[in-house]
MDAnalysis code that builds the backbone (N, CA, C; Angstrom):
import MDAnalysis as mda
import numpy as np

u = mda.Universe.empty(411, n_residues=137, atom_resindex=np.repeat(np.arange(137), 3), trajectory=True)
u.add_TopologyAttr("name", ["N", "CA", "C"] * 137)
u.add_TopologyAttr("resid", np.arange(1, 138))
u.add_TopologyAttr("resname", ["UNK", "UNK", "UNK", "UNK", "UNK", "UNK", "UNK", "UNK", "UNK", "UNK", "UNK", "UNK", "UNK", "UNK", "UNK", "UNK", "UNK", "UNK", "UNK", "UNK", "UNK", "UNK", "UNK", "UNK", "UNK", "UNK", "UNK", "UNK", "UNK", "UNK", "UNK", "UNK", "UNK", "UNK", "UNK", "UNK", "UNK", "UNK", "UNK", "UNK", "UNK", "UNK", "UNK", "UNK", "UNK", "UNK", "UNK", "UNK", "UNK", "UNK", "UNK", "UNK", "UNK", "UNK", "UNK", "UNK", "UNK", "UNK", "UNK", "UNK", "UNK", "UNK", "UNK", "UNK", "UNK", "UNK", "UNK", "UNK", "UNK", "UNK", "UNK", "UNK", "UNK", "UNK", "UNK", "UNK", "UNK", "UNK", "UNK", "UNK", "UNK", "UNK", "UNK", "UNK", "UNK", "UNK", "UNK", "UNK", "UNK", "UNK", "UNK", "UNK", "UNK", "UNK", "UNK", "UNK", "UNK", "UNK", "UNK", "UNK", "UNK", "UNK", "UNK", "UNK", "UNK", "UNK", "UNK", "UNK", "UNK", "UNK", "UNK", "UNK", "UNK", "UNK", "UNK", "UNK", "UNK", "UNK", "UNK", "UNK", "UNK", "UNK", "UNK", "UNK", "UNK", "UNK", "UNK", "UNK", "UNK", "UNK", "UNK", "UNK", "UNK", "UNK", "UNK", "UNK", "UNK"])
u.atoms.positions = np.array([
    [2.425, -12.667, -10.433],
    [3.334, -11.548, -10.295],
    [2.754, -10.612, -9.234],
    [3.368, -10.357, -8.184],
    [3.088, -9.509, -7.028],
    [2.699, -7.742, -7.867],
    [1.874, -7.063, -7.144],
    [1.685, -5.912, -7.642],
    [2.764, -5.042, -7.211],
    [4.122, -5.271, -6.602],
    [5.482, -4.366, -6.838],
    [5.983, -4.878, -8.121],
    [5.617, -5.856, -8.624],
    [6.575, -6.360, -9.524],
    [6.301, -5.665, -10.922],
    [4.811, -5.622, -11.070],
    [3.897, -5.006, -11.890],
    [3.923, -3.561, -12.102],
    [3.766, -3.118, -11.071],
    [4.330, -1.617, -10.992],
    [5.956, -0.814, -11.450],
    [6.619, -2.204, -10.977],
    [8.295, -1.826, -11.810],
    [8.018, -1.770, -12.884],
    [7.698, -2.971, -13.466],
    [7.477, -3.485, -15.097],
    [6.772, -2.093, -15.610],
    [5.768, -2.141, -15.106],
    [5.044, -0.805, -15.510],
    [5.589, 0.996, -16.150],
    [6.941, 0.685, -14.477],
    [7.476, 2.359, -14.143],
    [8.882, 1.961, -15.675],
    [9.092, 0.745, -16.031],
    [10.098, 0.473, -16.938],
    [9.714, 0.798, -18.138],
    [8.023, -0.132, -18.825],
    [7.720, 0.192, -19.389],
    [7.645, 2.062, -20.383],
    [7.113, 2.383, -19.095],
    [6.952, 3.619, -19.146],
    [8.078, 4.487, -19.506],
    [8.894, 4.708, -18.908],
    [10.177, 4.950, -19.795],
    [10.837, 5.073, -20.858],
    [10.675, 3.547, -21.352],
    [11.072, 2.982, -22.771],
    [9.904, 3.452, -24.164],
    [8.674, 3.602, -23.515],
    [8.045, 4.517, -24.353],
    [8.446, 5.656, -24.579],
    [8.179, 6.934, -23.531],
    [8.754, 7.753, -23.153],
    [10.022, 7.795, -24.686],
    [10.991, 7.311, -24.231],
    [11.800, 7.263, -25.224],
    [11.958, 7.511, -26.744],
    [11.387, 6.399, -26.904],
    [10.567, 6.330, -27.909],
    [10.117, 6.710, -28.590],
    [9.290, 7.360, -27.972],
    [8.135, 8.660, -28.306],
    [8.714, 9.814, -28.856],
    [9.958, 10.313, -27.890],
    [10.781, 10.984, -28.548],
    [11.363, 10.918, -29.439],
    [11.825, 9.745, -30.250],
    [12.419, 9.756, -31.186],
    [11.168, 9.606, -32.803],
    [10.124, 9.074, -32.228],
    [9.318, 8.987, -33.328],
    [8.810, 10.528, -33.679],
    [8.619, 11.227, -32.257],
    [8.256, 12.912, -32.629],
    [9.400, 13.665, -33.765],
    [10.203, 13.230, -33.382],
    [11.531, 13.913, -34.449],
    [11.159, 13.525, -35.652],
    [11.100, 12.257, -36.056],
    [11.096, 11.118, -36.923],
    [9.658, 12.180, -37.956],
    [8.602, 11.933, -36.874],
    [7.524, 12.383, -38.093],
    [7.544, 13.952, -37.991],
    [8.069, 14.879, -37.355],
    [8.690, 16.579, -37.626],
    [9.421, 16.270, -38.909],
    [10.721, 15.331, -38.928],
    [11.387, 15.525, -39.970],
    [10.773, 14.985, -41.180],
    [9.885, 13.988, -41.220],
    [9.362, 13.890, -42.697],
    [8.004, 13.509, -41.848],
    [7.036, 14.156, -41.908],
    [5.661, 13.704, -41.617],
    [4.988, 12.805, -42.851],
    [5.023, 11.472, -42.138],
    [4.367, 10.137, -43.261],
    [3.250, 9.749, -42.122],
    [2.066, 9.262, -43.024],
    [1.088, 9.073, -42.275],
    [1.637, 7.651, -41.102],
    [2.461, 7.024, -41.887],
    [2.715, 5.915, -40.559],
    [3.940, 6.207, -39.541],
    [4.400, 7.175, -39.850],
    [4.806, 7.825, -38.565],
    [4.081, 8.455, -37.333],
    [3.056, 9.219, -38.296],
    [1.875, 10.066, -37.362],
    [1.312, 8.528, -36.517],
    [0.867, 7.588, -37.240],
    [0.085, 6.450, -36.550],
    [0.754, 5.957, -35.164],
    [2.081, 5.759, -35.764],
    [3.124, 5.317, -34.561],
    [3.313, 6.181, -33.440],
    [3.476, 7.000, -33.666],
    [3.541, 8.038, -32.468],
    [2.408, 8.086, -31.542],
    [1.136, 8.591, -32.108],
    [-0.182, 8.309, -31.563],
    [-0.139, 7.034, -30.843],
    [-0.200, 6.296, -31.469],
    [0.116, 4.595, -30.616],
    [0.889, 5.004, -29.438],
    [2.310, 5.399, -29.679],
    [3.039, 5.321, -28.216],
    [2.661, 6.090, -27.582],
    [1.939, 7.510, -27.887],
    [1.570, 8.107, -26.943],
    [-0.082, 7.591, -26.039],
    [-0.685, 6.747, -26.733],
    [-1.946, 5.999, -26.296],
    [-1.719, 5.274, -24.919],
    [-0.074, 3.917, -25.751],
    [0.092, 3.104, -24.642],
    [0.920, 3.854, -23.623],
    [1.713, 5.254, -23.616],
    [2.513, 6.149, -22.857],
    [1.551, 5.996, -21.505],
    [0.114, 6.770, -22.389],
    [-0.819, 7.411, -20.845],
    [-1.242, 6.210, -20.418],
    [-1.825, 4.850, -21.028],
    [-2.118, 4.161, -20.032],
    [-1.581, 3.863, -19.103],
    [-0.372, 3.355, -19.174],
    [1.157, 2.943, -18.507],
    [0.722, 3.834, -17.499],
    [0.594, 5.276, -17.783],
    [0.566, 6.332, -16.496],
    [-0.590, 6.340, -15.943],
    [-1.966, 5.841, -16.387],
    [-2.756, 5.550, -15.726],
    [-2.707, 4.677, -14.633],
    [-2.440, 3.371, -15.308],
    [-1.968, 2.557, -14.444],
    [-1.590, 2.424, -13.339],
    [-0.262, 3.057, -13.372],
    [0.696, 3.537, -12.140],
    [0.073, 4.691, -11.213],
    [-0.753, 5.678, -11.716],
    [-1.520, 6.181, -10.839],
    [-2.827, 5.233, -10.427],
    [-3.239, 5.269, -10.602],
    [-4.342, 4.331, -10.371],
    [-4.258, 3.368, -9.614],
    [-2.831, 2.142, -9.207],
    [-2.664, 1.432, -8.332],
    [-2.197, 1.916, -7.297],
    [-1.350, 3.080, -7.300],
    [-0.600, 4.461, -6.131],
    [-2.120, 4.153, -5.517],
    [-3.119, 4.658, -5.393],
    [-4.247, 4.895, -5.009],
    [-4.690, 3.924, -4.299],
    [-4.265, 2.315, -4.627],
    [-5.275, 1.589, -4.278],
    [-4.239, 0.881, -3.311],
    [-3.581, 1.465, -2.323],
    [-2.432, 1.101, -1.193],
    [-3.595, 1.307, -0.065],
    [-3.681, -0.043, 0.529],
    [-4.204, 0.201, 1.679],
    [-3.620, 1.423, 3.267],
    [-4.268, 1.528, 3.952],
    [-4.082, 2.463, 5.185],
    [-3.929, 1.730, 5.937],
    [-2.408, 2.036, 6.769],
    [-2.021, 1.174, 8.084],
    [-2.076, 2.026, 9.338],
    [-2.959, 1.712, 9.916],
    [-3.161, 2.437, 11.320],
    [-2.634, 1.722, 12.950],
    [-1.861, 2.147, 13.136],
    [-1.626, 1.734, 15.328],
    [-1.811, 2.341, 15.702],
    [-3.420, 3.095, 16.193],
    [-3.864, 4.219, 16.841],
    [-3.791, 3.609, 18.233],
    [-3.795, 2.294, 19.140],
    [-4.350, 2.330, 20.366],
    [-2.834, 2.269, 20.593],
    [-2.798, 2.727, 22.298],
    [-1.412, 2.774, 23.126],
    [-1.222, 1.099, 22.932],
    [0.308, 0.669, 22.361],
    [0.974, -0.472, 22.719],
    [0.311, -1.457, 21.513],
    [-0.485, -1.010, 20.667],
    [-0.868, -1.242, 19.392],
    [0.248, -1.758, 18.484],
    [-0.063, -2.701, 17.012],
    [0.586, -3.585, 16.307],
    [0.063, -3.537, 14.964],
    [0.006, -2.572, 13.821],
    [-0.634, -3.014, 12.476],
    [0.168, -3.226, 11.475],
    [0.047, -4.319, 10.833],
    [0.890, -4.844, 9.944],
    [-0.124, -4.897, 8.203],
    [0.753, -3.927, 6.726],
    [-0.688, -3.731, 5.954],
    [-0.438, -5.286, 5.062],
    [0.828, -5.931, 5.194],
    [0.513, -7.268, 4.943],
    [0.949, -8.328, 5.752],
    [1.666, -9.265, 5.431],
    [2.013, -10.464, 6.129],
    [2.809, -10.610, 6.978],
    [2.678, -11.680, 8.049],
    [4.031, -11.359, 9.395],
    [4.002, -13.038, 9.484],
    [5.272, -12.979, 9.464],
    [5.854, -14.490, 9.520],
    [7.129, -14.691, 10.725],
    [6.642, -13.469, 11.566],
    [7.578, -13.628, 12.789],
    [6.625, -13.585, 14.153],
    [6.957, -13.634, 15.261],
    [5.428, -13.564, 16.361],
    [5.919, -11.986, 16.689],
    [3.927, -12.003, 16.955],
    [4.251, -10.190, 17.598],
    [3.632, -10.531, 19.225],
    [4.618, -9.148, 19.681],
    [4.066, -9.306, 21.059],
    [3.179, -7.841, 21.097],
    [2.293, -7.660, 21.746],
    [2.004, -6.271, 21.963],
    [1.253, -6.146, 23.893],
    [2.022, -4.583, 24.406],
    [1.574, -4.789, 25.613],
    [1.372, -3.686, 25.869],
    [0.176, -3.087, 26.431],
    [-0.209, -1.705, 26.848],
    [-1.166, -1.608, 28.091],
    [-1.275, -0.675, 28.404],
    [-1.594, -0.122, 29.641],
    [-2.116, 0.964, 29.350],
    [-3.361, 1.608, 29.669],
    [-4.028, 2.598, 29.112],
    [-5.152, 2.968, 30.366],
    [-5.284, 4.047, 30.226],
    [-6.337, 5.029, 30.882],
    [-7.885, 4.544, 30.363],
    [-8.969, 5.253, 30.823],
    [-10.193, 4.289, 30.632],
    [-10.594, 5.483, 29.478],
    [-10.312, 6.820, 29.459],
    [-10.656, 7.326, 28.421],
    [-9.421, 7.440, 27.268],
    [-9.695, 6.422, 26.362],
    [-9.195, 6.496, 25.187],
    [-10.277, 6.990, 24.339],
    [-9.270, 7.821, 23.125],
    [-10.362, 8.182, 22.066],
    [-10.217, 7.400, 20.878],
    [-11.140, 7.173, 20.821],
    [-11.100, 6.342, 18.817],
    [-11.105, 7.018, 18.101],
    [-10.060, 6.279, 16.896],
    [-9.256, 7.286, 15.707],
    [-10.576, 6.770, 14.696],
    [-10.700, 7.637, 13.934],
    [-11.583, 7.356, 12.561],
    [-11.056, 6.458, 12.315],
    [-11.976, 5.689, 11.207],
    [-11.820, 4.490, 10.605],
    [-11.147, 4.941, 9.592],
    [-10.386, 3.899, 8.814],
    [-10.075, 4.004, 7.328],
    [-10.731, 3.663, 6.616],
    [-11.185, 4.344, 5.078],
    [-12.278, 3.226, 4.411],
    [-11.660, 1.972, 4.047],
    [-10.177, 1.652, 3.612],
    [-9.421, 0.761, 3.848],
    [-8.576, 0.452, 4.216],
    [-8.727, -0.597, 4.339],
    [-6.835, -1.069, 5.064],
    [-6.814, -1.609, 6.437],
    [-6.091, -1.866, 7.188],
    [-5.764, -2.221, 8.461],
    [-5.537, -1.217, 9.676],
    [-6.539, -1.699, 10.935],
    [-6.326, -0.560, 11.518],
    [-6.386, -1.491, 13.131],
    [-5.633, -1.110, 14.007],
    [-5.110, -1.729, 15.069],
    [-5.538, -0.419, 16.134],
    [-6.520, -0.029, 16.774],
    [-7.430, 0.681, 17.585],
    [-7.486, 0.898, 19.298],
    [-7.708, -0.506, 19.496],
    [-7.506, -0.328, 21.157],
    [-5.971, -1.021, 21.577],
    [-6.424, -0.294, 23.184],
    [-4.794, -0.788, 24.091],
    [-4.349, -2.419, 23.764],
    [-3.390, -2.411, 23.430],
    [-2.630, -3.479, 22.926],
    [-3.380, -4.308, 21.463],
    [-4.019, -3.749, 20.621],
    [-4.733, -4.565, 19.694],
    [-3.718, -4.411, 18.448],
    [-3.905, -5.439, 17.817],
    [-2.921, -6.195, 16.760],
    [-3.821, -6.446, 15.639],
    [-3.689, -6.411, 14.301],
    [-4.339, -6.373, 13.408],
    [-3.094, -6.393, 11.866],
    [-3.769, -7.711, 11.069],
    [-2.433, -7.804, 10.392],
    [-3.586, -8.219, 9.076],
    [-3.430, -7.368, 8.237],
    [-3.752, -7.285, 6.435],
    [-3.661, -8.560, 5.918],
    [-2.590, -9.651, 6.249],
    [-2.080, -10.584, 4.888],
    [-2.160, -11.479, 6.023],
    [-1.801, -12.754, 6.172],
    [-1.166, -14.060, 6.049],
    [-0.296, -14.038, 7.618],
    [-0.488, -14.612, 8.894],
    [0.368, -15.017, 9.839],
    [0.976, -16.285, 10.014],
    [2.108, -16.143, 10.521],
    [2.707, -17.556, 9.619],
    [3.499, -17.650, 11.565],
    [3.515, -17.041, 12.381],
    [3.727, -17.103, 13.282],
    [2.574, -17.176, 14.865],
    [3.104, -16.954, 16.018],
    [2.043, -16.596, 17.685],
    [1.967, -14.872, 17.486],
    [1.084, -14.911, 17.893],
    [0.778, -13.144, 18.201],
    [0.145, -13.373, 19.707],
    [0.949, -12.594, 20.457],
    [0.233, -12.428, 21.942],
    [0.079, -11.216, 21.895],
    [-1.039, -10.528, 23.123],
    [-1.128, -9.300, 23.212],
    [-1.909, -9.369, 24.783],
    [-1.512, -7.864, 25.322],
    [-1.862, -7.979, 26.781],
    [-2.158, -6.548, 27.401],
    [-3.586, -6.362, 27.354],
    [-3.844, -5.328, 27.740],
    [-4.267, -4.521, 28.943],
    [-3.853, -3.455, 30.019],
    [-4.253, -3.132, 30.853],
    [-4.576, -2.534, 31.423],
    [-5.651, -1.923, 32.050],
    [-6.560, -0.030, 32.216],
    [-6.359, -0.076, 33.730],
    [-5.565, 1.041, 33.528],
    [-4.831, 1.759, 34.641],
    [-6.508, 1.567, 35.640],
    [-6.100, 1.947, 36.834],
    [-6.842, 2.745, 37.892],
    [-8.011, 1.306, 38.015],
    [-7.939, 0.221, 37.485],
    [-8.935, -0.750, 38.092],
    [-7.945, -1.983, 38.216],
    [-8.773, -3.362, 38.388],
    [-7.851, -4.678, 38.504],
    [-7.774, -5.325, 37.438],
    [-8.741, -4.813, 36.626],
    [-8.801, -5.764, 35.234],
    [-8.004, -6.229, 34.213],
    [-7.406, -6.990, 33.834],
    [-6.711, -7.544, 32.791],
    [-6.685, -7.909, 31.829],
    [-6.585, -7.870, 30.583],
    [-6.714, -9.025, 29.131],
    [-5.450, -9.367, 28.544],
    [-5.661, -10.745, 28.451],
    [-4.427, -11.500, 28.263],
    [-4.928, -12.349, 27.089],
    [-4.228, -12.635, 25.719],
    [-4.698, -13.362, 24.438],
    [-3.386, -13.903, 23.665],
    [-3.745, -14.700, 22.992],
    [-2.722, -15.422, 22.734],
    [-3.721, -16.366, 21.561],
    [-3.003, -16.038, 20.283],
    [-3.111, -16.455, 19.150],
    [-2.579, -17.580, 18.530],
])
């Protein structure tokens, strides 16, 4: 199961507790029995994990960066060809790193997270000299 899929299930879950919850709060207000109190506690236990959860994977989304001119970052899979083509000055500045994730940096650079299922060309070129880079994946 893909982690969108998990995260629905999750944001559904969550809900249906939610729900729930509400009706068991009434439930043990209107006659407080110890296995009402139990039940409730329970849904409210599995409530916050659910919300842990879902925060907790929010968090763990990688960082997609195309900092260089004519740049290409993809944070998962590409199953089509990329082209990328730039032309750049000799002073470029470099972007901080990410602590994770994908990050695509210099003139024409391509950088892909998941799985290429296609050609990636890329072609890069600094103004004011003769030099060229030409690549092909």
């Amino acid at each position: 199961m893909s982690e969108f899929a998990k995260r629905g299930l999750a944001g559904v879950l969550s809900a249906v507790v939610a729900a729930v919850t509400g009706i068991a709060t009434k439930q043990a207000t209107d006659r407080p029995t110890l296995s009402w109190i139990v039940f409730l506690v329970s849904l409210v236990t599995v409530g916050a994990a659910l919300q842990y959860y879902l925060t907790y994977t929010e968090g763990s989304s990688a960082t997609v960066i195309a900092a260089g001119p004519g740049s290409v970052a993809i944070g998962g899979s590409s199953h089509a060809p990329i082209k990328a083509r730039a032309s750049q000055r000799r002073e470029a500045i470099a972007p901080s790193v990410p602590t994770k994730g994908v990050m695509a940096a210099g003139a024409g650079a391509v950088a892909v997270g998941g799985d290429v299922a296609a050609s990636i060309e890329s072609e890069s070129i600094e103004s004011g000299t003769a030099s060229a880079r030409h690549g092909t994946i």
